[in-house]
NUGUPA-336290 format. One record per residue (C-alpha): residue in one letter; x, y, z. Coordinates in steps of 0.25 Angstrom, whole numbers, plus 2048, in hexadecimal, padded with zeros to 3 digits. Layout:
<lomars>
AXYZ/...
</lomars>
This chain:
<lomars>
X40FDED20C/X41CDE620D/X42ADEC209/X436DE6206/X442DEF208/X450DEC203/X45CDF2204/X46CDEF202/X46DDEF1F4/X479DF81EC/X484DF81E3/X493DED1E7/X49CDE81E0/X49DDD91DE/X4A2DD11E8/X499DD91F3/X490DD71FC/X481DDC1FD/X476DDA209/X468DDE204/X45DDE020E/X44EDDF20D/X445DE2219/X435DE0217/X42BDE821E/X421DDD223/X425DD0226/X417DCB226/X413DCB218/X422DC7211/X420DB9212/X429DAD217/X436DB220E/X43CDBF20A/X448DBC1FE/X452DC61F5/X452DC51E7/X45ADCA1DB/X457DD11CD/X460DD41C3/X45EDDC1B8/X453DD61AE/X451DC81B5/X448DC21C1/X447DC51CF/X450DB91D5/X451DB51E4/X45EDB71EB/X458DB11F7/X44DDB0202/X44CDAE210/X43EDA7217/X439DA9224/X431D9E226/X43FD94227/X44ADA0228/X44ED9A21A/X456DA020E/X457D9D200/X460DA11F6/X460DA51E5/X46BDA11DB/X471DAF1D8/X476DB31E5/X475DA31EF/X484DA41F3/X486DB41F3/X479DB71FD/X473DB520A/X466DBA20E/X460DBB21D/X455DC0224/X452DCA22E/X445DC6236/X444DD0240/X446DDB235/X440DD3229/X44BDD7221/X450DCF216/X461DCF213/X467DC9207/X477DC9209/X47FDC71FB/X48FDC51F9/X498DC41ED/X48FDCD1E5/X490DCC1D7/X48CDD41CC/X482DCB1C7/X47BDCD1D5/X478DDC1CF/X467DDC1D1/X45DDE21D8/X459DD81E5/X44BDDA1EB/X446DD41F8/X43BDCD1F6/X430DC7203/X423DBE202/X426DB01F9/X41CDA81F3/X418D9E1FD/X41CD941F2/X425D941E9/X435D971E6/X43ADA41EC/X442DA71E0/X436DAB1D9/X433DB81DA/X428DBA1D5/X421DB51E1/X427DBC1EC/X41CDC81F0/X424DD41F5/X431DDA1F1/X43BDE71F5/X440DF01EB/X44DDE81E7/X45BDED1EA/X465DEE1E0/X472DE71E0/X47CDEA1D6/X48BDE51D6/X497DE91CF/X4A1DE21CA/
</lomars>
């Protein structure tokens, strides 16, 4: 079974900054691509960004493209979203998310197999 663990999530005040981690138990069965994505209150999942392994490439979503960095681990297969100039629009629940459709966007998340938890955000103003 695999796991997604994620940590690094809290309360700031805007204008902070946040470094969310997500470590998955077995490297094998995640896919090419591990990604962060966001969920406020009452609307969708929608991806902050993604990392694939197959080319060491990273995407990026609309909400937080200039605000957030995201890297990988490899030895450790852990997963770290950085994110600056917080806002308190950022306020929302981000969950790591492993295992992306073979085809397809991966700002669907509908398609994406496994999932951690979520860590909650929330910034003052």
């Amino acid at each position: 079974q695999v796991h997604l663990v994620e940590s690094g999530g809290g309360l700031v005040q805007a204008g902070d900054s946040l470094r969310l981690f997500c470590t998955a138990s077995e490297r094998a069965d995640i896919g090419d691509a591990m990604a962060w994505f966001l969920q406020a209150s009452g609307k969708e999942r929608e991806v902050v960004a993604a990392f694939r392994w197959s080319d060491g490439k990273t995407f990026y979503g609309s909400s937080l493209k200039d605000r957030s960095a995201i890297s990988m681990d490899n030895v450790n297969n852990t997963l770290t979203l950085q994110l600056n100039r917080l806002e308190p629009e950022d306020t929302a629940v981000y969950c790591c998310a492993a295992d992306p459709p073979a085809s397809g966007p991966y700002h669907n998340h509908q398609l994406w197999i496994y999932w951690g938890q979520g860590t909650k955000i929330t910034v003052s103003s």
